[in-house]
RODO-2510 file (C-alpha; in nm, 4 decimals, decimal comma):
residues 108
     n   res          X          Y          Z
     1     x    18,1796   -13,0889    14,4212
     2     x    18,2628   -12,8799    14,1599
     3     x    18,5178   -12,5517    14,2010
     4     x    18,4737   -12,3478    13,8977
     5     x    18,2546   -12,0906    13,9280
     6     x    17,9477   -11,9260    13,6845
     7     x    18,0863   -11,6359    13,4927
     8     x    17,8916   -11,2792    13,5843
     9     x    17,5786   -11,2071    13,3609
    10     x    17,5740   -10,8762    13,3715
    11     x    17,2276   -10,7795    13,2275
    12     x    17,1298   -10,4382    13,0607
    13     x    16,8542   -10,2034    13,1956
    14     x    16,5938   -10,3307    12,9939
    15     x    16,6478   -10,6831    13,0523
    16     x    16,6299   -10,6039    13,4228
    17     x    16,3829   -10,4021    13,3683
    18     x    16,1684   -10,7337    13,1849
    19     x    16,2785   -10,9861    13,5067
    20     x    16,0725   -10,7158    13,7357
    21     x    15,7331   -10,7173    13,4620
    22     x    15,7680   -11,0917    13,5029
    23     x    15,8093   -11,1394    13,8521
    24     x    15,4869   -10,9369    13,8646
    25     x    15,3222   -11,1594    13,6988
    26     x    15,4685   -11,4795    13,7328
    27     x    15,6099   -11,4758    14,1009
    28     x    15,9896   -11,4298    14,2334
    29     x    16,0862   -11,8085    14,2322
    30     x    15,9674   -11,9226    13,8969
    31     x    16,1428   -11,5845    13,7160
    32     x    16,4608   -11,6320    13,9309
    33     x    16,4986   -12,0038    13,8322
    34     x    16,4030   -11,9003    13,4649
    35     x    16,6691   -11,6457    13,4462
    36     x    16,9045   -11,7972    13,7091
    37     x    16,9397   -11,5249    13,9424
    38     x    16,9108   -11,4926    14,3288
    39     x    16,6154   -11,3532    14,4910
    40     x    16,8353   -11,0806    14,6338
    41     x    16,9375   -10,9953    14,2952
    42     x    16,5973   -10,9585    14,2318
    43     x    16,5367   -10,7617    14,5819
    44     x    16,7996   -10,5433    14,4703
    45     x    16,7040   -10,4224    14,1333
    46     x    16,3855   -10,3874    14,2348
    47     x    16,4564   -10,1524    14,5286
    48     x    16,6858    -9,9408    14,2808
    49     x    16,3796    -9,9131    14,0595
    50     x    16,1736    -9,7865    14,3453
    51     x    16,4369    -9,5427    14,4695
    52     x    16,6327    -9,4068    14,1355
    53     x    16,3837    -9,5162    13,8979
    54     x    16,5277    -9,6617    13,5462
    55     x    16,8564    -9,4943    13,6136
    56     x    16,9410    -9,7132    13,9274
    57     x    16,8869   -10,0300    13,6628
    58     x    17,1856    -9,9105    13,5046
    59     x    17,5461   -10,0893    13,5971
    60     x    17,7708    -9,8685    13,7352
    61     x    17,7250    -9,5402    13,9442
    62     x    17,4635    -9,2403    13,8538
    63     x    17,5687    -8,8996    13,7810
    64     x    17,3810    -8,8151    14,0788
    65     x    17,5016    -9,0899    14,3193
    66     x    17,9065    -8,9765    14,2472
    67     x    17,8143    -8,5884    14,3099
    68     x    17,6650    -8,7153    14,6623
    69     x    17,9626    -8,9033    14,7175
    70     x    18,2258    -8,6270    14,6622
    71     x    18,0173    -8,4126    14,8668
    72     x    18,0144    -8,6589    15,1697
    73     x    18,4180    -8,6774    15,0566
    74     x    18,4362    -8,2951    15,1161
    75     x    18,2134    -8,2658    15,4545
    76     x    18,4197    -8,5984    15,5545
    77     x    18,7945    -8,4127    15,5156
    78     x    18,6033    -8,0709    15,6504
    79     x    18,5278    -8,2694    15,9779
    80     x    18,8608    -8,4525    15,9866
    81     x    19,0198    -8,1286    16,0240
    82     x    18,7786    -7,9602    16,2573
    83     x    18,8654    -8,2673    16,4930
    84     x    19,2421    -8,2073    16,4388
    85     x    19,2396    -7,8793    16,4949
    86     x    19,0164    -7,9523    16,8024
    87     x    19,2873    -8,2201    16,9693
    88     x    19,5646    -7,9948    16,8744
    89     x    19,3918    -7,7023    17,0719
    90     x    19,3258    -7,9787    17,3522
    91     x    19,6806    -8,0488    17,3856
    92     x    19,8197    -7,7441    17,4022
    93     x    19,5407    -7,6210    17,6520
    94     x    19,6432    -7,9094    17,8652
    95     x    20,0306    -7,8619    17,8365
    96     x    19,9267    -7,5258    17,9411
    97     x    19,7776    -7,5729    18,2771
    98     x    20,0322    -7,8339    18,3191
    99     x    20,2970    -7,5169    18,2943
   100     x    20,0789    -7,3091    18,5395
   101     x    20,0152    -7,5151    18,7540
   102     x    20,4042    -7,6576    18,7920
   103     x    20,4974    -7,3151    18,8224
   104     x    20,2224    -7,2435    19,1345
   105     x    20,3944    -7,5157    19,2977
   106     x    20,7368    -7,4374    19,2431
   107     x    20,6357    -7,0506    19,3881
   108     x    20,5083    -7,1976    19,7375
***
């Protein structure tokens, strides 16, 4: 068995864009043999063309899809330090009523 491995195809919007006509027309197997990709490949482009429309054919990230990630980035950090400030208040609450309470005991 061989090792070496296919180099990536990487195929412009409006080739994908042709693969999906075809598949209408001609079904997924016979396309995906024709062009030698995977189903999933298929799948895949077709779901982006469904969800993002042309734009989602396109290799690489949208415009779009990196402003939605540095806003999950943001609210991400935001929560990370809500739930540091939230142990930090925790602990000290606790090392509190460990204080009080070793004090009540030391007074009786």
């Amino acid at each position: 068995m061989s090792t070496q491995r296919k180099s990536k195809i990487r195929r412009t919007k409006e080739e994908k864009l042709k693969i999906i006509s075809e598949v209408k027309r001609d079904g997924v197997t016979a396309v995906c043999e024709k062009y030698g990709i995977f189903p999933s490949t298929y799948y895949t482009w077709a779901k982006r063309l469904n969800s993002m429309g042309i734009e989602g054919l396109q290799h690489g990230m949208t415009k779009e899809h990196l402003k939605e990630i540095k806003r999950l980035q943001k609210e991400n950090d935001r929560l990370r330090n809500l739930l540091v400030q939230q142990q930090l208040e925790s602990s000290l609450k606790d090392e509190l009523l460990k204080k009080k309470y070793l004090n009540q005991k030391l007074r009786k």
